[in-house]
C-alpha positions as CSV (number, residue, x, y, z in Angstrom):
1,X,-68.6,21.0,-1.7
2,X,-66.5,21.7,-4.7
3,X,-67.2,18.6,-6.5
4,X,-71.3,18.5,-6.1
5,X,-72.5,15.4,-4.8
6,X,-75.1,15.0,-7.6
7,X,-72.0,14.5,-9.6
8,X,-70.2,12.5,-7.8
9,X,-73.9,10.1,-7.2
10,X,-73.9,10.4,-11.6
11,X,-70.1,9.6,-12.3
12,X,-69.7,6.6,-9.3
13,X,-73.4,5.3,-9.4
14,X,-73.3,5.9,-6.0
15,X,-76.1,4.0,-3.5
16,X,-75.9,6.3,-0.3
17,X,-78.0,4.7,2.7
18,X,-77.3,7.7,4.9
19,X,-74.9,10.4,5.9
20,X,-73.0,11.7,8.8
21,X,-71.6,15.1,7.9
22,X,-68.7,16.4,10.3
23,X,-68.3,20.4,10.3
24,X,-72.1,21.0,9.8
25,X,-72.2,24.7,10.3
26,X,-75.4,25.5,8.7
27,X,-76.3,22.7,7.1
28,X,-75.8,24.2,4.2
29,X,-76.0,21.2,2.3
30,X,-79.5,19.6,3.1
31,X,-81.0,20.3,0.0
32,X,-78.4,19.0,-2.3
33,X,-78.3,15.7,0.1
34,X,-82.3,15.6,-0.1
35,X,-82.2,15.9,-4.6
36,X,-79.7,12.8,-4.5
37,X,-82.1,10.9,-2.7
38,X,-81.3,10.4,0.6
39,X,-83.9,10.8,3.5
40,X,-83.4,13.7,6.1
41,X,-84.0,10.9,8.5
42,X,-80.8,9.3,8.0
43,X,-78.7,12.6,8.1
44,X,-76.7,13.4,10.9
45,X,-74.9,15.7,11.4
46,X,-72.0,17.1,13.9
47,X,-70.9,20.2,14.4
48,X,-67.9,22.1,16.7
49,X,-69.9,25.2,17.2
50,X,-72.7,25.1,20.3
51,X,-74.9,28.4,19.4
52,X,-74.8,27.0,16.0
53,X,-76.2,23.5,16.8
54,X,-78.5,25.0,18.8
55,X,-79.8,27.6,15.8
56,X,-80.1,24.7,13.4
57,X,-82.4,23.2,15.5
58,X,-84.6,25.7,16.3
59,X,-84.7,25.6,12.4
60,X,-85.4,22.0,12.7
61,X,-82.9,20.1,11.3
62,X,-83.0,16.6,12.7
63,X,-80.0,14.6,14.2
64,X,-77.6,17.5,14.8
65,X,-75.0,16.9,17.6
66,X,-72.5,19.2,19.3
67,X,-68.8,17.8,19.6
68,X,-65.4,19.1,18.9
69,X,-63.5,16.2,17.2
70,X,-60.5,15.1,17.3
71,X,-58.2,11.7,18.4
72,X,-58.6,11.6,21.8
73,X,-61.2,12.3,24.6
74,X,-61.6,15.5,26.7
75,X,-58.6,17.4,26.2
76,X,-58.8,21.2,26.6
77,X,-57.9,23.1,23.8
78,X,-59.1,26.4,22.4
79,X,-61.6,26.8,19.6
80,X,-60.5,29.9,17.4
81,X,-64.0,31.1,16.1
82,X,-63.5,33.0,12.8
83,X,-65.3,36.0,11.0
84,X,-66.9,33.8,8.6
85,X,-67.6,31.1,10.7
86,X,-66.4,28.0,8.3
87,X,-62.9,28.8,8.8
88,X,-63.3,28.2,12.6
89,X,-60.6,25.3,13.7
90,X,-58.6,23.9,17.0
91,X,-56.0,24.5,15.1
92,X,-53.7,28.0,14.2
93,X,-53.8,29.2,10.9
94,X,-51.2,28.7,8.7
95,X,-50.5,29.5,5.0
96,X,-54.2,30.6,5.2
97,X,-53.6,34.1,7.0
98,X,-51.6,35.0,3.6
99,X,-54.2,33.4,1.1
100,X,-57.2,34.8,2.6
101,X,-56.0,37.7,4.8
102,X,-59.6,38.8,5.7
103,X,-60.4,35.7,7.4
104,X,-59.3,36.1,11.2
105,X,-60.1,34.9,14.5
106,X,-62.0,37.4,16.3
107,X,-62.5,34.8,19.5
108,X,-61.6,31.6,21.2
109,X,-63.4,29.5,23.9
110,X,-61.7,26.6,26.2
111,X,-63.2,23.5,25.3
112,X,-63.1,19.6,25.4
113,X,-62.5,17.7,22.6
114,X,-64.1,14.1,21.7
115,X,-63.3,11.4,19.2
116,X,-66.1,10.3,16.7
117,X,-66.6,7.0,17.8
118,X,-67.5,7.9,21.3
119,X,-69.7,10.5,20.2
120,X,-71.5,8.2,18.2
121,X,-72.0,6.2,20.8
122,X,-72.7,8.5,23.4
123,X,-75.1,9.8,20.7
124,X,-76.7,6.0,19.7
125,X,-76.3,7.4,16.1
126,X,-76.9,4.6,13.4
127,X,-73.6,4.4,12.1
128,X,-74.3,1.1,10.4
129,X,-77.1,2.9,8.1
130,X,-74.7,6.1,7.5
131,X,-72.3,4.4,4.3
132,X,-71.2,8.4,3.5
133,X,-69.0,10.6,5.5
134,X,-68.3,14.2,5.0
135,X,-65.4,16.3,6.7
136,X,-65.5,19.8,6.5
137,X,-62.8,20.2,10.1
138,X,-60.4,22.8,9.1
139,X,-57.4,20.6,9.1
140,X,-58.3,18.0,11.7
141,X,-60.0,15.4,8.8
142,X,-57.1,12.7,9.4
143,X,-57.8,13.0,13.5
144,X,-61.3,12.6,12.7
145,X,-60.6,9.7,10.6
146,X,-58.4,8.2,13.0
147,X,-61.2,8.7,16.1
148,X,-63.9,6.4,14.1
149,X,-61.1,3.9,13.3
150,X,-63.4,1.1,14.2
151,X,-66.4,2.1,12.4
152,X,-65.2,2.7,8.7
153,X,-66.2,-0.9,7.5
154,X,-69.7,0.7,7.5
155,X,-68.5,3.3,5.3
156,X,-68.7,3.3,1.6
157,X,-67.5,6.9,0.2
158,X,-65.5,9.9,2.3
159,X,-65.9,13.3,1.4
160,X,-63.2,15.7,2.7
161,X,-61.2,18.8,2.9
162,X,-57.5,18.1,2.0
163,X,-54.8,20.4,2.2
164,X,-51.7,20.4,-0.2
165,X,-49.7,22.8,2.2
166,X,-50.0,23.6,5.5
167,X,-53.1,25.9,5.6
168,X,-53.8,25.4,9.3
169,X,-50.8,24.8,11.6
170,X,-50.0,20.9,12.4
171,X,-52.7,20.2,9.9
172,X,-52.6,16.8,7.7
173,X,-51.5,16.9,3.9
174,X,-53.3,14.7,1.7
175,X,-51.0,11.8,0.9
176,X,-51.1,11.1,4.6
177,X,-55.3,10.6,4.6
178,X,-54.4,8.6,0.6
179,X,-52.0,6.3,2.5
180,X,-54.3,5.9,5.9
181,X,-57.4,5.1,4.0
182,X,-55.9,2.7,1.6
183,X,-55.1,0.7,4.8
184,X,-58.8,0.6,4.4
185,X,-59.4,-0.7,1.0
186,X,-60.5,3.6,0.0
187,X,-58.8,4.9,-3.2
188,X,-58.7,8.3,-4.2
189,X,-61.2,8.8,-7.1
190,X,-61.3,12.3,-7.6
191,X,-59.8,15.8,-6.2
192,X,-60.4,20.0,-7.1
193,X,-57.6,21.6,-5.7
194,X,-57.5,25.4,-5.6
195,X,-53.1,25.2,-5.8
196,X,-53.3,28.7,-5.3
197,X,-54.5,28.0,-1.7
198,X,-53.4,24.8,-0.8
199,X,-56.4,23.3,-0.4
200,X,-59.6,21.3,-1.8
201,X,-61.6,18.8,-1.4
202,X,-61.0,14.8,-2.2
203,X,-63.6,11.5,-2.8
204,X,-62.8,8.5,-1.7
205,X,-64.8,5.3,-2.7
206,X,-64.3,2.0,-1.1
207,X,-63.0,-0.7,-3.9
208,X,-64.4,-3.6,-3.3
């Protein structure tokens, strides 16, 4: 995260119930979750990448769920694994093979996609205790939105990975996720943006 959540808990007076963090990888932000207060129990967390889910909870993370996501249901698509793992996406690379040239795809597997809201049903998680989502897709955020259309009134703040150019082919830029989550009553409170890249990540709080 390039703005650190204690921050963002400091600056917003932030009261987060729970958390469902999309593009878990390796977790790699339990601890900072845990030091802002909120129980492991009521972190979930879902990640694209099967031998990774299943490494985390050998480790024994708790609620950790495999699913590719994106805006519709079971469509085949491949899932370009990179060499440093975060950069992994459905989605081609774009402006990113000339900003970070020693990221590449090394592999790709066939695989079916989901949308959020049936995984979290499929999944019984407790969407209605989880008021802070986190998406960390590699271009697919605004697809991810989109697939848990029906269950952001139980959200409160979104943390996610914008883009300002096309980093991954067909990706979203971010005034399209500013004008779909206003829709929603979310505003845009903060953004780091490395320009040089195209990319950063955003905070979105939920006026009320």
């Amino acid at each position: 995260m390039l703005i650190k959540i204690q921050e963002l808990v400091g600056r917003f007076n932030m009261k987060i119930k729970g958390i469902l963090h999309i593009g878990a990888h390796e977790c790699e932000e339990l601890n900072d979750y845990i030091s802002v207060g909120v129980n492991r129990n009521k972190i979930h967390w879902v990640e694209g990448q099967e031998t990774i889910v299943n490494t985390m909870k050998q480790k024994g993370v708790q609620h950790i769920y495999h699913g590719l996501i994106d805006d519709v249901n079971d469509k085949e698509v491949f899932f370009n694994i990179a060499n440093n793992g975060q950069s992994s996406s459905i989605l081609e690379f774009g402006s990113h093979l000339k900003h970070h040239s020693h990221v590449q795809y090394i592999s790709k597997s066939l695989c079916k996609t989901i949308r959020l809201d049936t995984l979290i049903e499929r999944e019984k998680i407790p969407i209605n205790e989880l008021n802070f989502l986190n998406l960390d897709i590699q271009g697919v955020e605004l697809r991810a939105l989109k697939s848990m259309e029906k269950y952001l009134n139980y959200i409160d703040y979104i943390y996610t990975e914008v883009n300002t150019e096309e980093v991954y082919k067909d990706c979203a830029n971010l005034h399209e996720i500013d004008n779909y989550l206003k829709q929603f009553g979310f505003i845009r409170r903060d953004a780091r943006i490395y320009k040089e890249f195209g990319w950063g990540d955003a905070i979105y709080i939920k006026e009320i």
